[in-house]
N, C-alpha and C positions, 0 to 999 in steps of 0.2 A: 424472536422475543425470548426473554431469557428466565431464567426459572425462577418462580413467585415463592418465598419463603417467608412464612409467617413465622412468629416467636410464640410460645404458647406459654402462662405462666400461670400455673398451679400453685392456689394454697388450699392446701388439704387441711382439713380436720376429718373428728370421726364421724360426722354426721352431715357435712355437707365438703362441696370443695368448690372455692371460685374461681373462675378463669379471666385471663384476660388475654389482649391479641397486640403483638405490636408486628407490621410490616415490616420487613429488611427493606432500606434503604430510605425510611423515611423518621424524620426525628422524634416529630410530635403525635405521628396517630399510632398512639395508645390507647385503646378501649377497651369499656369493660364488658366482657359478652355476658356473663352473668353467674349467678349461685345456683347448683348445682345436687343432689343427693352424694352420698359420701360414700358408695356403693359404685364396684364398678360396672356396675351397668350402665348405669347411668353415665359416668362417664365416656363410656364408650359409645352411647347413643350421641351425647354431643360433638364427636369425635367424628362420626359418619358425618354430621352436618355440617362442619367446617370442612370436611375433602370436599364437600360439595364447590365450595368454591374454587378448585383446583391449586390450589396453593400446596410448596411441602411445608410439612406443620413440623418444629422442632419443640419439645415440651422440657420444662423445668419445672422442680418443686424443692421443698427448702425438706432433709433428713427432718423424723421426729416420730413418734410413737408409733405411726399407721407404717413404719417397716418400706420396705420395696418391692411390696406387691403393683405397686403403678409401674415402677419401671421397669419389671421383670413380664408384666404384660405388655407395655407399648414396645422396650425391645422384639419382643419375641415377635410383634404383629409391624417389625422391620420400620418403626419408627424413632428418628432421634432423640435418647431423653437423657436428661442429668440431673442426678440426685445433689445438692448443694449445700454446704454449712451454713447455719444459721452466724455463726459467730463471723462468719468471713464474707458475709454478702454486706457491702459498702452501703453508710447509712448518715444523712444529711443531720449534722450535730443539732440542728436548729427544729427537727421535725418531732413534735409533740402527737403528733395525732394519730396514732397505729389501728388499724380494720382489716377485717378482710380482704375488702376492695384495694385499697392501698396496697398492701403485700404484694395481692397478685399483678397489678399495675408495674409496682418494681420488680419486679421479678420478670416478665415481659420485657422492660425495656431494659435493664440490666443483662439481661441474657442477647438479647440482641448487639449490646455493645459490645459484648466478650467479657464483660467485668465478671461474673461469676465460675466460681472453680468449683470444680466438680468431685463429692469425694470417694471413696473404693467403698465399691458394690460388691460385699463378697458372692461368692458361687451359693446355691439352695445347701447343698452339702457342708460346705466350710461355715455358712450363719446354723444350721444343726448344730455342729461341733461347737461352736459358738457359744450357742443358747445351751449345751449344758455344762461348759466351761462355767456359763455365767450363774447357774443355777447351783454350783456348786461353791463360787462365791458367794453366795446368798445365803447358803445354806452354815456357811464358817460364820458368817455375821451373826446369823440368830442362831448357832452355838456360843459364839463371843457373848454376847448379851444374855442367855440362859446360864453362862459358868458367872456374868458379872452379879445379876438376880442372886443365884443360890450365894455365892459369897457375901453381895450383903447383908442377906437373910440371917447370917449366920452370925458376922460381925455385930448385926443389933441385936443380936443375945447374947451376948458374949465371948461366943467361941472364935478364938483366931488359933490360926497354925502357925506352928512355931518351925516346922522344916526350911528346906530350902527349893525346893519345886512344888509348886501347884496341878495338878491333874493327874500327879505320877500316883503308882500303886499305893503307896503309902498313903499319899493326901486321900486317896480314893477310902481306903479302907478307915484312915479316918473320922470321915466324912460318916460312911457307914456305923460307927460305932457312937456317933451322937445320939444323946434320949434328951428328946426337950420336956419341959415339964406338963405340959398340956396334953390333950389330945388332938386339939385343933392345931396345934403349932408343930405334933410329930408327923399329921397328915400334910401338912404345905410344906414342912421341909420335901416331903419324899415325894411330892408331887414336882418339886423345882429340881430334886437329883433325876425323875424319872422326862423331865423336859431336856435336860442336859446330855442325858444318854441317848433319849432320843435324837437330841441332834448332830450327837458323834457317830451315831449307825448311820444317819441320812450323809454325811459327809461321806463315811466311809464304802458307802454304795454307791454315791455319784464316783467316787475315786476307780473304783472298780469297772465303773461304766465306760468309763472315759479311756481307761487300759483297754479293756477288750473292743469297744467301738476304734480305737486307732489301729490295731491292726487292718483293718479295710479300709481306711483312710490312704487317700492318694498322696498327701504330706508326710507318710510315715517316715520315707529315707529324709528328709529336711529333719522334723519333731528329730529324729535318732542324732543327725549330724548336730545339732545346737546342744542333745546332750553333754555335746564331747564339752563344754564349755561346765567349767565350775561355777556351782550355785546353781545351774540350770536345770530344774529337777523336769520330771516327766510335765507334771504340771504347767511350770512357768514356760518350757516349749512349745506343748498343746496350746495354752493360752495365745502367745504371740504369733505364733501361725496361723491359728482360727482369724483372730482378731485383724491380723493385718495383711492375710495373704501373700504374694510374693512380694521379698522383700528387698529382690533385684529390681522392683518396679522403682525405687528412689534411686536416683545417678549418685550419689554421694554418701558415706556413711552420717554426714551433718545434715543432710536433710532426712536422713530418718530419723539421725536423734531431735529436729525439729519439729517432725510429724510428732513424738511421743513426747513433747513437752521440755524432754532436759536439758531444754538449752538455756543459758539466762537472760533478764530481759534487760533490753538495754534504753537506756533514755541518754543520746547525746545531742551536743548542738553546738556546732563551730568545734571551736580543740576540747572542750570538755564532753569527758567520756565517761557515763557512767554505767556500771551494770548493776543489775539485781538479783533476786531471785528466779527461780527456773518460773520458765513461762506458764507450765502446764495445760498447754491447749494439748489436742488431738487425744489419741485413745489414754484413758486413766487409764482402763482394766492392765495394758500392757505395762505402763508405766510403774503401775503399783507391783507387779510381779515381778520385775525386773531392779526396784529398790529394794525387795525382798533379796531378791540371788545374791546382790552385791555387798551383804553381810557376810557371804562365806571366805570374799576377801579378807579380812580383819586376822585372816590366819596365813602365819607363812606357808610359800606354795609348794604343795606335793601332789604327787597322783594316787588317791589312797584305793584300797580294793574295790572299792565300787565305781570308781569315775573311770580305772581301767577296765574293769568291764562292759561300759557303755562305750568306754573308745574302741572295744571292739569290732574288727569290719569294717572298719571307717577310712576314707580314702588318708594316704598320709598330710595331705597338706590339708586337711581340717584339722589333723590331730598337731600338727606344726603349729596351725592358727591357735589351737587351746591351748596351749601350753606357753606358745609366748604373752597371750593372753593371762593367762594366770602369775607368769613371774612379773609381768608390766604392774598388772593393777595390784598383786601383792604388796608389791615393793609402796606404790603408790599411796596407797590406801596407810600404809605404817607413815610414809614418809608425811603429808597432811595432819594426820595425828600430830606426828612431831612437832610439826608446823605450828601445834595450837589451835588447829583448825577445829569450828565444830563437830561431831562426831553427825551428824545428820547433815550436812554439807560434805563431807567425806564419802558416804554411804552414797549421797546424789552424786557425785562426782563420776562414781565409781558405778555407777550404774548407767551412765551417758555414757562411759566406751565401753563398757560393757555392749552396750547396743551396737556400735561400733563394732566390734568382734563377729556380734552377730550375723553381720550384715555380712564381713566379709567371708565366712563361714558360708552364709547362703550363695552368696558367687561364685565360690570353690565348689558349689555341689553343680553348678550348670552342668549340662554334656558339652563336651568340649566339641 
């Protein structure tokens, strides 16, 4: 007799989670075993009672707030499980009616078929490096939003700056030498400059963080090799390593620029071919770092003193890869211009082989 393998489909939330069961090799019995506490205890108590029936149990649940604490315990307790995109689990155009019960039903028998793709589970260490990559994105946002405050603040009084940079010493100092004419209106300016500086210290200590936590980072030689790449700052490597871990796990450098969105999308049908905008599925975080970098193109290519210093150490054929990298998209990035092209279509452009580079930079660091 041959081994009995149940499908197990989990939809978690934070205060409950429901299961349901579908057998391998049978179409229609799919059942719903039931709703659950949203604690793993609990789960795991239902978990002894389903071995009971000697079946092996394979478990699914769709990515989403409650993290990979399920699958980093049912791995560990040497059972199969796969984390799955909500955007990419296959869904009946005609079906109105969405529950718990349903979810975990589809998800049961969709995991049985093979229809669901499973997406990268980083390491405890690399979601760490992660979560304060991400907190320090956070942290630029409510600086963004506290320098946008104080400037409106200021605007509806009248005062505008006449220079030509915003937060540089000079705007700062003049910022400082504003008297409004109240007293309540000189204490909420200096409450909105002292919200602003506060959020340039918090950046600039998550910044700090992240340098000295990477030196005990086991991606440190990867993070160092992607500097060798222009526009690639400490940051935007940290970032894309955290975020995507190894990034010889894609066969292709197009399937990683399709994992990170910059690919375009296309709507054809018979001989008409049409393409659009970039898709933007898979990781923002990286995506957004990575159309930042691709601004540094916009400058013809050199190695100035500090990219040479990061190329420091570096095996020669990553520092090959940088370098025809930089005269490729250099070149590229003016010639588009040329073209007429949009300047934010350029920049995307430029930032899809960009990734591309990267990729192959990461394959040049294998041990041979």
């Amino acid at each position: 007799m041959g081994e009995r393998i149940t499908f197990v489909g989990l939809d978690v939330h934070k205060s409950s989670i429901s299961i349901a069961l579908a057998d391998a090799g049978r179409d229609e019995d799919v059942r719903f075993y039931g709703k659950i506490g949203g604690d793993m205890e609990s789960l795991l108590k239902a978990i002894r009672k389903l071995q009971s029936s000697g079946a092996t149990l394979r478990f699914a649940y769709e990515a989403g707030p409650c993290g990979y604490e399920i699958y980093r315990t049912l791995t560990k307790l040497s059972f199969e499980c796969i984390v799955v995109a909500p955007s990419l689990i296959p869904k009946k155009s005609g079906d109105r009616i969405k529950n718990d019960r349903r979810d975990a039903l589809s998800l049961a028998r969709l995991h049985r078929s093979g229809e669901l793709k499973a997406v990268y589970v980083p390491t405890e260490e690399d979601e760490a490096m992660r979560d304060l990559t991400r907190t320090r994105e956070d942290a630029i946002k409510a600086l963004r939003v506290a320098r946008q405050v104080l400037l409106a603040f200021l605007l509806r009084h009248g005062h505008r700056y006449s220079g030509e940079s915003h937060w540089s010493k000079t705007h700062l100092a003049w910022i400082a030498g504003i008297k409004m004419p109240h007293t309540a209106q000189q204490i909420a300016l200096q409450e909105y400059v002292h919200a602003m500086q506060e959020g340039a210290a918090r950046v600039d200590r998550l910044t700090k963080q992240i340098q000295e936590l990477l030196l005990t980072w086991k991606h440190l030689p990867m993070v160092k090799a992607l500097m060798a790449l222009r526009g690639v700052s400490l940051i935007v490597a940290v970032t894309t390593v955290s975020e995507v871990g190894d990034l010889t796990r894609f066969d292709s450098p197009k399937q990683f620029m399709a994992y990170l969105g910059l690919v375009p999308s296309q709507h054809s049908s018979g001989t008409t071919v049409k393409f659009g905008s970039i898709t933007k599925t898979g990781n923002s975080h990286v995506r957004k770092v990575l159309t930042e970098a691709a601004q540094a193109y916009s400058h013809p290519a050199r190695e100035t003193k500090a990219l040479l210093d990061r190329l420091e150490g570096l095996p020669q054929e990553v520092r090959d890869t940088a370098w025809k990298a930089q005269v490729r998209l250099c070149a590229r990035f003016r010639r588009l211009l040329a073209r007429g092209k949009n300047r934010n279509s350029v920049v995307t452009a430029t930032a899809r082989e960009l990734a591309g580079f990267m990729w192959a930079i990461a394959c040049a660091m294998l041990p041979a």
